[in-house]
C-alpha positions in Angstrom: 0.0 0.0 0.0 1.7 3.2 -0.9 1.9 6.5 1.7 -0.7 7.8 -0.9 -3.2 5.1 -0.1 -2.8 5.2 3.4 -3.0 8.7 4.3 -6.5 8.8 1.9 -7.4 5.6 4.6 -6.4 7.7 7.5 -8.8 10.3 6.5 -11.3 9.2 5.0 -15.0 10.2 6.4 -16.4 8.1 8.9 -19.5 6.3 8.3 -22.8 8.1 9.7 -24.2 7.5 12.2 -27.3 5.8 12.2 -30.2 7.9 12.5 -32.4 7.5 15.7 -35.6 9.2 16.0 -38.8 9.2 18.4 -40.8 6.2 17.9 -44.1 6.5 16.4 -47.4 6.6 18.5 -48.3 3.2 16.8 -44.8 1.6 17.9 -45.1 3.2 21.0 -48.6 1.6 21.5 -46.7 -1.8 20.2 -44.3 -1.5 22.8 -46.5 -0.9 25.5 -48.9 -3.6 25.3 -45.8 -6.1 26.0 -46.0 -4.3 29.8 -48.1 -5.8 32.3 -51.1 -3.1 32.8 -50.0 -2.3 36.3 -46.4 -2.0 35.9 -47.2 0.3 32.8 -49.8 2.4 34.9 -46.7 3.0 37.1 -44.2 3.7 34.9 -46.5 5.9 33.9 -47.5 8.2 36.5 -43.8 8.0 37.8 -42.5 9.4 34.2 -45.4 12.5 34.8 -44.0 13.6 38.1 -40.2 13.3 36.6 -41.2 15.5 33.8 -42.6 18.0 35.7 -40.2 18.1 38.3 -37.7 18.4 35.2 -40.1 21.3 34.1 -39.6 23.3 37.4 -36.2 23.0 37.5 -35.4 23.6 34.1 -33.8 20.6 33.1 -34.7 18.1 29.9 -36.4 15.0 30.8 -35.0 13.3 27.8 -32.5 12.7 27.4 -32.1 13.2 30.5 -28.3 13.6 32.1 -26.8 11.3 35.0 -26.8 14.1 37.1 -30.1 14.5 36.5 -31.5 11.7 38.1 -29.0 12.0 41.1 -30.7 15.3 41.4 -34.0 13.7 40.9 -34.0 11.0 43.7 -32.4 13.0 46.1 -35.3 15.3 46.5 -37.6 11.9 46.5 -36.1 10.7 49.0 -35.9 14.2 50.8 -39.5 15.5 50.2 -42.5 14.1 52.3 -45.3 12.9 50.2 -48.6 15.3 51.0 -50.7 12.5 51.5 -48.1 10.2 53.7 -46.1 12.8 54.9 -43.4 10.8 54.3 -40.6 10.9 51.6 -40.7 7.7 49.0 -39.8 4.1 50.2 -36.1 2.9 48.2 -38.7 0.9 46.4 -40.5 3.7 45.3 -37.6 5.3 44.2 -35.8 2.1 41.8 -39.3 1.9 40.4 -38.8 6.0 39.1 -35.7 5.0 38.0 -36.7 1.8 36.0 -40.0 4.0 34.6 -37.1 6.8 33.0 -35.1 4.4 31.8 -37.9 2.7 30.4 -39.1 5.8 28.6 -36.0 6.5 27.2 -35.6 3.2 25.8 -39.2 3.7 24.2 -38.2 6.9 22.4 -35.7 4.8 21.1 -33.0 7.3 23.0 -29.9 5.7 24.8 -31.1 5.7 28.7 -28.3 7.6 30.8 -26.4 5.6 33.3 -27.0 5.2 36.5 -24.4 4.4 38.9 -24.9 7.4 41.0 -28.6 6.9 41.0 -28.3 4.0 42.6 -26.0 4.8 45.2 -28.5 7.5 46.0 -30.9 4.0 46.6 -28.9 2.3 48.3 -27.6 4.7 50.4 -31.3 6.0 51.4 -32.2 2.2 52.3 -29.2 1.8 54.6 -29.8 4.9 56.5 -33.4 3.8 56.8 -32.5 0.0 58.0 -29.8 0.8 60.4 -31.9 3.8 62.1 -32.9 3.6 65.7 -36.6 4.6 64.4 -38.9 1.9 64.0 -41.1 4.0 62.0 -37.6 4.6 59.3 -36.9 0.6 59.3 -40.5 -0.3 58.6 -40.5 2.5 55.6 -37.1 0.7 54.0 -39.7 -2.1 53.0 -43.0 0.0 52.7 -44.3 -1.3 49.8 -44.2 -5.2 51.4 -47.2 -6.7 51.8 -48.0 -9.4 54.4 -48.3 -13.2 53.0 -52.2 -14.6 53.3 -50.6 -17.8 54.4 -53.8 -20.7 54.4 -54.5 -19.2 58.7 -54.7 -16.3 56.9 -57.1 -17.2 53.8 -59.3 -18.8 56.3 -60.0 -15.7 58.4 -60.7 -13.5 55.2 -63.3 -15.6 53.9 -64.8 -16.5 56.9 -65.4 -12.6 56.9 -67.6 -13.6 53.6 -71.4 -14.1 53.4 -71.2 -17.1 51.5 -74.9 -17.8 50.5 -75.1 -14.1 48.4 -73.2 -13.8 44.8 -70.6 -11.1 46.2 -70.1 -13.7 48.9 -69.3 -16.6 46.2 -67.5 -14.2 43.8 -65.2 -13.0 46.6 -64.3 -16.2 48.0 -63.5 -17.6 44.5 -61.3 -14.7 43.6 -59.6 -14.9 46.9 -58.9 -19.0 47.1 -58.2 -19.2 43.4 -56.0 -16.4 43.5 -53.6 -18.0 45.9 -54.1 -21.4 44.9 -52.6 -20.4 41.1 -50.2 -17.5 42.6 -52.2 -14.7 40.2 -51.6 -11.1 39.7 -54.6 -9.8 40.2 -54.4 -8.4 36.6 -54.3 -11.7 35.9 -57.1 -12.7 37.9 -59.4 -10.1 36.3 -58.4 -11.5 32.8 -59.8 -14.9 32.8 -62.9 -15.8 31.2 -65.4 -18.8 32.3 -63.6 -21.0 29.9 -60.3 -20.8 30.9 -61.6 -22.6 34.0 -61.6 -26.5 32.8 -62.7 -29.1 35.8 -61.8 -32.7 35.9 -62.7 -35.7 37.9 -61.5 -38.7 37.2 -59.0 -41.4 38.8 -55.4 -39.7 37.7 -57.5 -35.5 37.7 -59.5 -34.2 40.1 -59.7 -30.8 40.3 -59.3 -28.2 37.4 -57.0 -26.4 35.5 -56.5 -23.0 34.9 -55.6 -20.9 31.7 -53.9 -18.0 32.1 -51.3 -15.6 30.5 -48.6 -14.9 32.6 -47.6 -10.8 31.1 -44.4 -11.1 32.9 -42.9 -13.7 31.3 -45.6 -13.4 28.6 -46.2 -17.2 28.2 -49.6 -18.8 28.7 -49.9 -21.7 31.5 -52.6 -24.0 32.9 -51.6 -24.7 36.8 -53.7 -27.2 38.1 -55.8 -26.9 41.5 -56.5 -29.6 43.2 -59.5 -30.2 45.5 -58.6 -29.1 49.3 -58.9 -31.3 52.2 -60.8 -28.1 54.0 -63.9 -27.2 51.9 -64.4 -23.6 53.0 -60.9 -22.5 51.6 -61.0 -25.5 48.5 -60.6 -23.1 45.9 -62.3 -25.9 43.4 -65.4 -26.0 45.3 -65.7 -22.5 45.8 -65.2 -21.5 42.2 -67.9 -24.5 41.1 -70.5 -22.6 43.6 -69.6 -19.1 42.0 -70.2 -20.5 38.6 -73.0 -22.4 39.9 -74.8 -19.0 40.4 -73.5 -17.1 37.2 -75.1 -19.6 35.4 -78.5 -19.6 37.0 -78.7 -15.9 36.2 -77.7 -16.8 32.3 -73.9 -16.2 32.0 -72.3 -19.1 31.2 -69.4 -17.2 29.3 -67.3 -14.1 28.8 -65.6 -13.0 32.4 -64.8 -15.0 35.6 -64.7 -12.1 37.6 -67.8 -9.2 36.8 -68.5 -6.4 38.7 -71.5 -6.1 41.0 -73.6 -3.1 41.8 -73.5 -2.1 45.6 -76.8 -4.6 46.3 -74.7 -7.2 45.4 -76.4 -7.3 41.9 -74.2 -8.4 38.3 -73.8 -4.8 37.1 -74.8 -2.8 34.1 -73.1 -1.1 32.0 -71.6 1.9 32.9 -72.5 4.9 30.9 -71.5 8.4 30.9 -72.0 11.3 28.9 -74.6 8.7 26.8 -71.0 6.8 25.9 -70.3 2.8 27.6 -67.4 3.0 29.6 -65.4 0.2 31.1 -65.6 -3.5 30.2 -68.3 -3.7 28.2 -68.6 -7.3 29.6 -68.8 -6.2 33.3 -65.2 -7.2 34.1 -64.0 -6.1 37.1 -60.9 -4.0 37.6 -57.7 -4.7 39.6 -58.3 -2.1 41.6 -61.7 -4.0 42.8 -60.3 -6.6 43.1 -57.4 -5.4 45.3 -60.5 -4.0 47.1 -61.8 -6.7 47.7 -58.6 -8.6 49.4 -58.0 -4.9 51.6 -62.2 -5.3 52.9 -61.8 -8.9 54.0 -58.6 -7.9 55.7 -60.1 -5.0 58.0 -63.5 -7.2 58.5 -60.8 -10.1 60.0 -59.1 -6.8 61.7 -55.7 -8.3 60.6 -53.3 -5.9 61.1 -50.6 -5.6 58.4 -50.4 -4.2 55.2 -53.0 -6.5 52.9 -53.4 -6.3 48.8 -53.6 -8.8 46.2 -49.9 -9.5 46.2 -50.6 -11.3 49.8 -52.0 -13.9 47.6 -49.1 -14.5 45.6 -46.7 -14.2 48.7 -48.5 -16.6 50.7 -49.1 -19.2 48.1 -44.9 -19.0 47.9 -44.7 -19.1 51.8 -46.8 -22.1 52.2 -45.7 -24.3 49.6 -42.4 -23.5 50.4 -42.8 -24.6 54.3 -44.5 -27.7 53.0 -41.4 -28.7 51.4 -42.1 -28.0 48.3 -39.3 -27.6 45.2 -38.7 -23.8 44.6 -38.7 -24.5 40.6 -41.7 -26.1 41.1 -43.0 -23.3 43.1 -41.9 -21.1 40.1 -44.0 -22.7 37.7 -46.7 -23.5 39.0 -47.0 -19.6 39.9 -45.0 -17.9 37.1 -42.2 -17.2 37.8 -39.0 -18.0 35.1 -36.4 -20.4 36.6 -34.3 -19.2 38.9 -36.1 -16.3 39.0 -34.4 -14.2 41.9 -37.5 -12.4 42.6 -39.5 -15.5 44.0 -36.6 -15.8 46.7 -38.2 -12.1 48.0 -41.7 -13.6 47.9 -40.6 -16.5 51.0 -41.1 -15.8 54.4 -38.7 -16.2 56.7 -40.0 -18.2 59.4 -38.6 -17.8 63.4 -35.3 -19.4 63.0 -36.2 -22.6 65.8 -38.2 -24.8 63.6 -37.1 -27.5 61.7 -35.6 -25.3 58.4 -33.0 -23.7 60.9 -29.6 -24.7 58.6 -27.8 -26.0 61.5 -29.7 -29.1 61.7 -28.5 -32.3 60.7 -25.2 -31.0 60.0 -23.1 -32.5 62.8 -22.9 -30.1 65.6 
């Protein structure tokens, strides 16, 4: 190669850089719908408040700088909340930070990094942990909820008046919910026929179709028949479909909303225009209702959502003996997901899963 040749190589003009612009509303859209509807209801609201805090101090949201979001969660965790009057939890705060991220990523716009960010977290969590305030300690895990272990299921639906609809419906979502580990997202999605019951020598109980939006795969966990029939979550879904059918719905949702008399509800109209399902499906947020009334009817102190489900199903198989991947699939969770770890209760330390049993002390 002569000097000629390699200086024109030396300077010649880069490529160009690829050009990168907003996505469109209809790839947005796209995007989006691969989010589980709570998580993206979150992300959500936690992008508004960045924005406009980004607003009032003057700053662009995105792309938004490193600094930025040091910035950012440092007033979080410094600000009390009107309605709490306390700042965000650490949870609250990696959840803002995942939502920006996420919106960047969406506007097809590099997300910034984050290191600082999240020595802003874990800095706020240790302070909170290691403080002499019981009220600090408790808010390092505020967003927690208590595990409806099967003592626990049986108190919040023997709050239930099982002879009315409501009664049934509540006790099916309740039992069924924990017996298949659901979101209640997930719970509010299934129809009458994803519910499939067998009885015969090798299946007796039913089997469940649901998608799991996390890990975006469908699954049928089976339920068995429990040895106790006022928590068997079989039984009590067969007497809730029992009554949907007598009143002439035999398909289309599991899970419909009722009017305040207990009655299957109407369709909600305002301004002359449907809103809502159509169908009369009810919402996660009634059905998280419907865990937090059964709860204070029980007067169980702790804090009580649809999670507790979910967290208790893990907390009981797991103290049965139960396999951890089997745990995982049977409720959802990818294999060697590190997040259902988080979902098992430690118990008191004396029983028999202490670790220094058996191992020749």
């Amino acid at each position: 190669m002569t000097g000629t040749e390699i200086a024109h190589r030396d300077h010649a003009t880069p490529a160009p850089s690829p050009v990168r612009r907003p996505l469109s509303p209809a790839a947005r859209a796209a995007v989006e719908a691969g989010t589980a509807d709570s998580t993206r209801v979150a992300y959500s609201r936690d992008w508004e408040a960045f924005t406009a805090w980004c607003a009032e101090q003057g700053l662009p949201p995105i792309p938004a700088a490193p600094e930025t979001l040091v910035e950012y969660l440092t007033a979080l965790k410094d600000t009390p909340r009107p309605r709490t009057g306390r700042p965000y939890a650490p949870s609250s705060l990696d959840r803002a930070l995942a939502a920006i991220r996420t919106a960047h990523k969406a506007a097809g716009i590099q997300p910034p990094e984050t290191k600082g960010a999240r020595k802003v977290i874990a800095g706020y969590k240790a302070a909170l942990s290691t403080s002499d305030d019981d009220a600090d300690r408790r808010h390092a895990q505020a967003n927690r909820v208590d595990a409806a272990v099967p003592a626990v299921l049986r108190k919040l639906v023997a709050t239930l008046d099982r002879a009315t609809l409501k009664g049934k419906r509540d006790a099916a979502l309740l039992l069924l919910s924990h017996a298949i580990a659901g979101r209640a997202s997930e719970m509010v999605s299934l129809n009458i026929a994803s519910v499939t019951f067998h009885d015969d020598d090798k299946r007796r109980g039913m089997a469940v179709n649901v998608y799991r939006k996390k890990i975006k795969k469908w699954q049928e966990p089976k339920v068995l028949y429990g040895s106790d029939p006022a928590t068997c979550p079989v039984r009590a879904v067969q007497a809730y479909l029992s009554v949907l059918a007598e009143q002439g719905r035999t398909e289309g949702p599991l899970f419909i909303r009722l009017d305040r008399h207990g009655r299957i509800a109407p369709p909600m109209i305002r301004g002359g225009r449907p809103i809502g399902d159509l169908a009369g499906r009810m919402t996660t947020d009634a059905a998280a209702d419907v865990v937090q009334a059964a709860a204070e009817a029980a007067d169980l102190e702790g804090r009580w959502r649809s999670h507790s489900m979910r967290r208790g199903f893990v907390t009981a198989a797991r103290a049965a003996g139960k396999d951890l991947v089997d745990i995982g699939r049977h409720g959802g969770w990818a294999d060697g997901s590190k997040a259902l770890l988080a979902y098992i209760e430690e118990d008191d330390g004396w029983g028999e899963n202490n670790p220094l049993i058996g191992i020749g002390l």
